[in-house]
C-alpha positions, 0 to 999 in steps of 0.5 A: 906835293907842291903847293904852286900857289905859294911857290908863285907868291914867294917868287912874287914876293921875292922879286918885287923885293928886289926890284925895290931894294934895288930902286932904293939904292939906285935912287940913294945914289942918285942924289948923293952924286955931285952934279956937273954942268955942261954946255951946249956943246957937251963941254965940262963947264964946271964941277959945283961940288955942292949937293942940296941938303934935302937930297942928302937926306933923302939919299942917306934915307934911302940907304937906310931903307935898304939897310933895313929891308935887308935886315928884315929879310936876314930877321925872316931867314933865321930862325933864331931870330924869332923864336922859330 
């Protein structure tokens, strides 16, 4: 017989996982993308090329945050990984 309550908190798990991996890497993206200037018109203005030292940071944490979940996850699925 199947047990739905733990079947319901696996899939909830599971999502919210994803969901949250999936926000991390977006986010890391995010602030690793060079910013472009436009003006009032929609017009290229200008390509800085110069990224804030603090959302390089805080993009390659992101990165490693994912990079971790992951591995936490692979460390869950294998069981010779933890003796199981």
């Amino acid at each position: 017989m199947i047990d739905w309550m733990a079947f319901l908190i696996v899939a909830g798990a599971s999502l919210l996982a994803a969901c949250l991996i999936s926000a991390l890497f977006a986010l890391g993206v995010r602030l690793l993308a060079v910013g472009t200037e436009y003006d009032e018109e929609g017009r290229k203005v200008s390509v800085t090329g110069i990224r804030p030292q603090a959302a390089t940071i805080a993009g390659s944490i992101c990165f490693g945050l994912c990079g971790l979940a992951v591995l936490y996850g692979v460390y869950l699925i294998v069981p010779a990984l933890h003796g199981g």
